[in-house]
C-alpha positions as CSV (number, residue, x, y, z in Angstrom):
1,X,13.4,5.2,14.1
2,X,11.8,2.8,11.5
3,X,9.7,1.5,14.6
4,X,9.1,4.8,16.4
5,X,7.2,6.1,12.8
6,X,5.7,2.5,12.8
7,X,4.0,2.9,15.9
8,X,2.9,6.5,16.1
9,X,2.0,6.9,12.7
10,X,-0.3,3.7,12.1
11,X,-2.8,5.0,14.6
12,X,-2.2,8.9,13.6
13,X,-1.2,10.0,9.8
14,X,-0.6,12.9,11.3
15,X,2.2,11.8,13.3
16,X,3.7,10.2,10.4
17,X,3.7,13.3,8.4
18,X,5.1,14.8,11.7
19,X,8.3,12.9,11.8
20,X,9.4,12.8,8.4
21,X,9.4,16.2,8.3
22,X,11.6,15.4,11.1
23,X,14.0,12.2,9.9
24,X,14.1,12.9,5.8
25,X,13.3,11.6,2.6
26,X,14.5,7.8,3.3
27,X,11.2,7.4,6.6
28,X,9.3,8.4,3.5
29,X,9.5,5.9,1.8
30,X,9.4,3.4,4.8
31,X,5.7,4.6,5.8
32,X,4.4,4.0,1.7
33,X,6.0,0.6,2.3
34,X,3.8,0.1,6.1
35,X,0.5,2.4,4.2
36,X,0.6,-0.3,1.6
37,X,1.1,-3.6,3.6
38,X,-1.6,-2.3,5.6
């Protein structure tokens, strides 16, 4: 799921805000960890 939020969300913030809604708390944190590396 890690990937799935990795690849919709880092061309649509939207998306990402999408799916955790979705997944929970933990794919949170995992797209702060991808918004900063980016």
């Amino acid at each position: 799921m890690g990937q799935v939020v990795d690849m919709n969300g880092y061309s649509d913030n939207r998306e990402v805000i999408i799916q955790v809604i979705n997944y929970g708390d933990i794919i949170v944190e995992e797209v702060l960890l991808f918004n900063n590396l980016l």
